[in-house]
C-alpha positions as CSV (number, residue, x, y, z in Angstrom):
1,X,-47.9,-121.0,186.5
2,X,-50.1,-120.6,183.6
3,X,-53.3,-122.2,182.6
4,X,-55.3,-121.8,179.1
5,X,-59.1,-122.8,180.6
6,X,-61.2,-121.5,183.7
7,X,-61.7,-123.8,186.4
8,X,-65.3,-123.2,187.1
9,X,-64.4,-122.5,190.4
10,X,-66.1,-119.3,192.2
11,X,-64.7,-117.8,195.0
12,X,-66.6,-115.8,198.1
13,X,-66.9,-113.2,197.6
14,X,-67.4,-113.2,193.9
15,X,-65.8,-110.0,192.3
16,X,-69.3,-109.9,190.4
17,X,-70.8,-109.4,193.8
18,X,-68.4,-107.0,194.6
19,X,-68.6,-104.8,191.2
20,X,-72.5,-105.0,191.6
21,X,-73.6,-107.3,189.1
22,X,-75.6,-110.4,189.8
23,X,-74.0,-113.5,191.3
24,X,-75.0,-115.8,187.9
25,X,-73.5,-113.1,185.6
26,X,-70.4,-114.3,183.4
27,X,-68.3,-111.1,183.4
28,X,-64.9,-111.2,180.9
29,X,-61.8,-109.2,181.1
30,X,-59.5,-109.6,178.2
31,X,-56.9,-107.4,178.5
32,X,-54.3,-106.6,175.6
33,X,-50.8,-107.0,177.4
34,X,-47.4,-105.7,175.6
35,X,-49.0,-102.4,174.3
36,X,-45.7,-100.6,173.3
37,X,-43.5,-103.4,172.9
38,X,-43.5,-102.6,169.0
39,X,-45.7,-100.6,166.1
40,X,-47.2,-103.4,165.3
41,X,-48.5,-104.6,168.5
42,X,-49.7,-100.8,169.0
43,X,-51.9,-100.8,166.4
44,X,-53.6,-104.5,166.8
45,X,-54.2,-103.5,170.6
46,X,-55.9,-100.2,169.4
47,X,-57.9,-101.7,166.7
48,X,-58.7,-104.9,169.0
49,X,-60.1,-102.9,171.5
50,X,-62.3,-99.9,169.0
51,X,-63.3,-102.7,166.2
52,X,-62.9,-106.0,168.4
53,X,-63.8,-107.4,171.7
54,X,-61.4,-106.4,173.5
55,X,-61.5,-104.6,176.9
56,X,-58.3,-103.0,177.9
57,X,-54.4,-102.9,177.7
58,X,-51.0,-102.8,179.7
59,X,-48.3,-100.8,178.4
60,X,-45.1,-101.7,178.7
61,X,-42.8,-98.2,179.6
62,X,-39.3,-99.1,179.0
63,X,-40.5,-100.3,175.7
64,X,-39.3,-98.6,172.2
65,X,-43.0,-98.4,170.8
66,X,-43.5,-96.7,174.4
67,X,-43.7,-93.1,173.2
68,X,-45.7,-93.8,169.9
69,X,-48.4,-96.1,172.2
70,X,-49.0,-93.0,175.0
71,X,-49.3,-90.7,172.0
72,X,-52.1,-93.1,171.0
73,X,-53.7,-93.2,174.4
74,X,-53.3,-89.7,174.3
75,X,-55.6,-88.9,171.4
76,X,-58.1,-91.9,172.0
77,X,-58.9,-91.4,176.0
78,X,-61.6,-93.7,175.8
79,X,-59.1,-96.4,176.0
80,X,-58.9,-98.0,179.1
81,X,-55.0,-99.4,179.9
82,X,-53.0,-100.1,183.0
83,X,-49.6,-100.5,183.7
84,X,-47.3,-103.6,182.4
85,X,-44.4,-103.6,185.0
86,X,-41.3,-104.5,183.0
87,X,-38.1,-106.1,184.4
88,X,-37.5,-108.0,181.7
89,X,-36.7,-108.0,177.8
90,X,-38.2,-110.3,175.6
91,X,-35.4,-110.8,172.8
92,X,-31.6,-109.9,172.2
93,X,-31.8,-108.4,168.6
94,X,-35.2,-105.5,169.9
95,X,-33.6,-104.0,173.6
96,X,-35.1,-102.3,175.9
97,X,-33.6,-101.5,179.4
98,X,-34.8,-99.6,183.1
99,X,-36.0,-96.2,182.9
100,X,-34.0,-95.7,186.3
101,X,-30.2,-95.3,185.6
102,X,-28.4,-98.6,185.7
103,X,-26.3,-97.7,188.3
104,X,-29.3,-97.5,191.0
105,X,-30.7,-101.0,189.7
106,X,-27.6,-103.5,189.2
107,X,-29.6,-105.9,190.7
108,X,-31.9,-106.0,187.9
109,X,-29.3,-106.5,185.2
110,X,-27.4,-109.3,183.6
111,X,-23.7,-109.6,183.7
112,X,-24.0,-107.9,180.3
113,X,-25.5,-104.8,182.3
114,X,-28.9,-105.4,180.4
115,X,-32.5,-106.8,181.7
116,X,-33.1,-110.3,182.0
117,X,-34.9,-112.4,179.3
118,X,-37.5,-114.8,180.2
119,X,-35.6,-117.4,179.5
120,X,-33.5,-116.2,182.4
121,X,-36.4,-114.9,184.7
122,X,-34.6,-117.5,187.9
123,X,-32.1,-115.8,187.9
124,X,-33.8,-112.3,188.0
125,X,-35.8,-113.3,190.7
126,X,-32.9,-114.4,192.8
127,X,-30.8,-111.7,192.8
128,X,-33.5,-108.6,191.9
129,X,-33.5,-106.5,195.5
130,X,-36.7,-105.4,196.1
131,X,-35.3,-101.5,196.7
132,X,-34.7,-101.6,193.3
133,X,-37.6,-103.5,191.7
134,X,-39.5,-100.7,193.6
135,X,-37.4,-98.0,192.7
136,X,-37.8,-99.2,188.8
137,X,-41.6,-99.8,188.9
138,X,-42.2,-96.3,190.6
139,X,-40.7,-94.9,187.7
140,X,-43.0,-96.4,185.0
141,X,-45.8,-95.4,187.0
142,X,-44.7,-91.6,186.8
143,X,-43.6,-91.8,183.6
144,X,-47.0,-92.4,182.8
145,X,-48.6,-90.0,184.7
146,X,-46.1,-87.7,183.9
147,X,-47.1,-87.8,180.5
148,X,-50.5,-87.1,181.5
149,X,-52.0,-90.0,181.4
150,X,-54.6,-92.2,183.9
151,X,-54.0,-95.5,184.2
152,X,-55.9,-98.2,186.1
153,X,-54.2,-101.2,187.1
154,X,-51.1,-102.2,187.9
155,X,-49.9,-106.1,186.2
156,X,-46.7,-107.3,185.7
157,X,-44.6,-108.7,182.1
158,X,-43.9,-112.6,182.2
159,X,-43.9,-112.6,186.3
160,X,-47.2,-113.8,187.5
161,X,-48.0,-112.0,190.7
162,X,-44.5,-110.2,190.6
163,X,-43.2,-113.6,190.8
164,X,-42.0,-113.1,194.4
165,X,-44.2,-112.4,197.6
166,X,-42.2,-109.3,198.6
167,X,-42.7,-108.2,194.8
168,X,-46.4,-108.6,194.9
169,X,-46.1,-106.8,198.3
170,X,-44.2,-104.1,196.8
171,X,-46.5,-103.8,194.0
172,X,-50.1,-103.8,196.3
173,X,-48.4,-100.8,198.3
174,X,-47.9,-99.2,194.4
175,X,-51.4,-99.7,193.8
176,X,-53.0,-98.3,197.0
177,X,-50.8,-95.3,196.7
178,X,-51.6,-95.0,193.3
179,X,-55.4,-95.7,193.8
180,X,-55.1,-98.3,191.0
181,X,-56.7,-101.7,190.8
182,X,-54.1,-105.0,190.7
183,X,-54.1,-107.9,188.1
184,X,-53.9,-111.0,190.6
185,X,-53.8,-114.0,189.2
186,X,-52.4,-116.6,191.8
187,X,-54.4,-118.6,194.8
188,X,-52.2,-116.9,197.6
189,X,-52.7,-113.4,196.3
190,X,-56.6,-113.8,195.6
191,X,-56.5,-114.9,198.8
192,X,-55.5,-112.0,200.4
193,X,-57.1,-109.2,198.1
194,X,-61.0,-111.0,198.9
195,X,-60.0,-111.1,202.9
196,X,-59.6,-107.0,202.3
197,X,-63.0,-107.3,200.0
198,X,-60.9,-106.3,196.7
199,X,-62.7,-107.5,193.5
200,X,-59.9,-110.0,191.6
201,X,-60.6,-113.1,189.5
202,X,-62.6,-116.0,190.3
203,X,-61.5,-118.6,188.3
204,X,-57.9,-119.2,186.6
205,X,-56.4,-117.2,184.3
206,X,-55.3,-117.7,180.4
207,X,-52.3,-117.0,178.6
208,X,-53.1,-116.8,175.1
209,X,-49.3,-117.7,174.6
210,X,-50.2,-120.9,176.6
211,X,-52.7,-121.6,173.5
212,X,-51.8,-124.1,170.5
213,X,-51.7,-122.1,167.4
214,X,-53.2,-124.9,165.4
215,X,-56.9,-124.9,166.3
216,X,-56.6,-121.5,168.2
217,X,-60.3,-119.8,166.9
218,X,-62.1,-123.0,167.8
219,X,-60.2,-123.0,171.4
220,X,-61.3,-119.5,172.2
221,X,-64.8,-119.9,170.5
222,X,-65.1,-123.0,173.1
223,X,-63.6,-120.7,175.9
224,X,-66.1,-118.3,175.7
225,X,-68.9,-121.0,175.5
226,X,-67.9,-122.6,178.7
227,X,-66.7,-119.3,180.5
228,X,-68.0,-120.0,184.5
229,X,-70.2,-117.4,186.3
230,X,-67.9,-114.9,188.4
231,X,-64.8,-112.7,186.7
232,X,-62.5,-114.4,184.4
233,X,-60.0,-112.5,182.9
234,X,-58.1,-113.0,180.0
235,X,-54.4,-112.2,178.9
236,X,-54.2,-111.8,174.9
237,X,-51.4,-110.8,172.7
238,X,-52.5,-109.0,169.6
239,X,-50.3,-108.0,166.7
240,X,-50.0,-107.5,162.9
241,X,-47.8,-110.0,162.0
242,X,-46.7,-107.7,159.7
243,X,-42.7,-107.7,158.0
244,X,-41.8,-105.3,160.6
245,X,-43.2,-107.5,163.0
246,X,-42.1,-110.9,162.1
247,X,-38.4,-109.2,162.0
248,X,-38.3,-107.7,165.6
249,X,-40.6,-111.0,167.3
250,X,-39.8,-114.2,165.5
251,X,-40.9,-116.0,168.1
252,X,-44.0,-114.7,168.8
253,X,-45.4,-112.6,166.2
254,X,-47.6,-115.7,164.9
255,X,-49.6,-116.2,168.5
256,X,-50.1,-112.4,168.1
257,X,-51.5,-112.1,164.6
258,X,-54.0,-115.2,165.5
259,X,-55.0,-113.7,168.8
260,X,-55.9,-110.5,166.6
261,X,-57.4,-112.5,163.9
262,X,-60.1,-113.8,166.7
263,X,-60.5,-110.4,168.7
264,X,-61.3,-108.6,165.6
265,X,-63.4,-111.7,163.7
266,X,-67.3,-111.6,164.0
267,X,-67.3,-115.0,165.2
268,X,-66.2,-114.0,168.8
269,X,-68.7,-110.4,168.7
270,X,-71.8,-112.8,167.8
271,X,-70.4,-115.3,170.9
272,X,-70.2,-112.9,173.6
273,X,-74.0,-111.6,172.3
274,X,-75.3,-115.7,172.1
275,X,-73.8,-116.4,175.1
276,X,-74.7,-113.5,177.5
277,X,-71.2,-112.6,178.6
278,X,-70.3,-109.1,179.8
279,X,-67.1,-107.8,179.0
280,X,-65.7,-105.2,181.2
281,X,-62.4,-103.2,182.0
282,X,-60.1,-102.6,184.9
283,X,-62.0,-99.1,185.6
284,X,-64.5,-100.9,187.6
285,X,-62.2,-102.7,189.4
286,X,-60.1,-99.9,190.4
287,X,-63.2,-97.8,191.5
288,X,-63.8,-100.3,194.5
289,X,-59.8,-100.9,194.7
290,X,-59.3,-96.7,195.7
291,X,-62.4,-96.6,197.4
292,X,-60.8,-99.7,200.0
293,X,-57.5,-97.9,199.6
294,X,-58.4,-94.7,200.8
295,X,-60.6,-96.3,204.0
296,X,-57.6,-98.0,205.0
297,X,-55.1,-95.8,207.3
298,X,-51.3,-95.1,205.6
299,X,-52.5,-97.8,203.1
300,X,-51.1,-100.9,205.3
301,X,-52.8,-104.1,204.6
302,X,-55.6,-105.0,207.2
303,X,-54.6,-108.6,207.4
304,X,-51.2,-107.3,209.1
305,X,-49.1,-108.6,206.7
306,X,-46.7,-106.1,205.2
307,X,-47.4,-104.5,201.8
């Protein structure tokens, strides 16, 4: 399920209320997903976020453009980014496969022996054991810290809310452990996280890959006018558009160089200032998501359904 507006719906309790800001503020998330997919993502997420109005990113491990993106996060520390949990591989002609040995994940591969495309994501999610989804997403979180970096949310590539209930449960039981924060995006999920008094998003989520390209400045400029009180959050897709990137992404290197175009224009700085809207990260989010983890004993869910 994707959506490209808000719903003006709020939720109780509010994740404003829950973060500490007033119930009428209009708080804004837009998070930078696919941060080491490829160069030219890497630097249109960085450049987003310092020059930009951007908030955050998710890195995606397995990716090639993995090692050059946690150098980057390495030298700018200010930079807040969570986890993208990969299981599948956008394109044939720019691979990427598991960090675990294929041999301990068959489930998660094609009869080819690589991942799954989107284009084949039913198929993924009826044969993907969760042992092995686990065993694969515990190794991009380590590889991260490993590499001595912090993340602070956990959020998944093309599978909303893990695109399974025993993956979303897997991936809540990451996150406790972790002491991260959760992207949840779907009614079920939200559901569960405000019964535990965990701050997620009030209102439905965009996809910036759900947006028409024609028009797409005027669209966000009108998001950002209407955005409801409570938490929205925002998926965007920055990149170049560069030769390099047009090459390895034919299919989606245009939504990314017009999501950066926006991020980085002064039309959408002067908005959020004109219209009062406070952007914030994942960090404050995760402070009250550890904080709940670590009251709650062997991090089991208190509704008594398995995490």
């Amino acid at each position: 399920m994707h959506t490209d507006g808000m719903d003006g719906r709020a939720f109780e309790p509010a994740a404003t209320e829950l973060l500490g800001y007033p119930a009428d503020a209009r708080m804004l998330i837009i998070n930078l997903d696919d941060f080491g997919m490829y160069h030219g993502i890497n630097a249109a997420v960085v450049a987003s976020i310092e020059e930009g109005i951007a908030s955050s990113c998710s890195l995606m491990v397995p990716c090639p453009g993995a090692p050059h993106a946690m150098r980057l996060l390495r030298e700018k520390p200010e930079i807040p980014f969570g986890i993208h949990l990969t299981l599948l591989c956008d394109t044939t002609h720019h691979r990427w496969g598991p960090l675990t040995a294929r041999e301990q994940v068959p489930s998660l591969l094609s009869e080819t022996g690589e991942l799954f495309t989107p284009a084949e994501v039913a198929e993924l999610l009826a044969r993907a054991r969760p042992d092995e989804v686990e065993l694969e997403f515990r190794a991009q979180v380590d590889a991260v810290i490993d590499a001595g970096l912090t993340p602070t949310h956990l959020d998944w590539h093309c599978l909303a809310d893990g695109g399974r209930a025993d993956i979303f449960d897997l991936t809540l039981a990451l996150a406790e452990e972790y002491g991260l924060a959760m992207r949840v995006w779907l009614d079920p999920g939200r559901r569960r996280a405000r019964r535990r008094g965990l701050p997620v998003v009030d209102h439905d989520f965009l996809d910036s890959f759900r947006l028409d390209l024609d028009g797409k400045s005027a669209r966000y400029a009108q998001l950002l006018r209407d955005l409801p009180v409570g938490l929205s959050v925002w998926a965007v897709h920055p990149g170049l558009g560069d030769d390099e990137s047009q090459a390895l992404d034919p299919g989606g290197w245009r939504v990314r160089r017009t999501d950066y175009e926006f991020l980085t224009s002064p039309q959408a700085r002067e908005l959020l200032r004109q219209e009062g809207i406070t952007v914030t990260d994942y960090r404050s989010l995760q402070r009250v998501w550890s904080q709940t983890s670590a009251r709650r004993p062997s991090g089991r869910v208190a509704d008594g359904s398995a995490a």
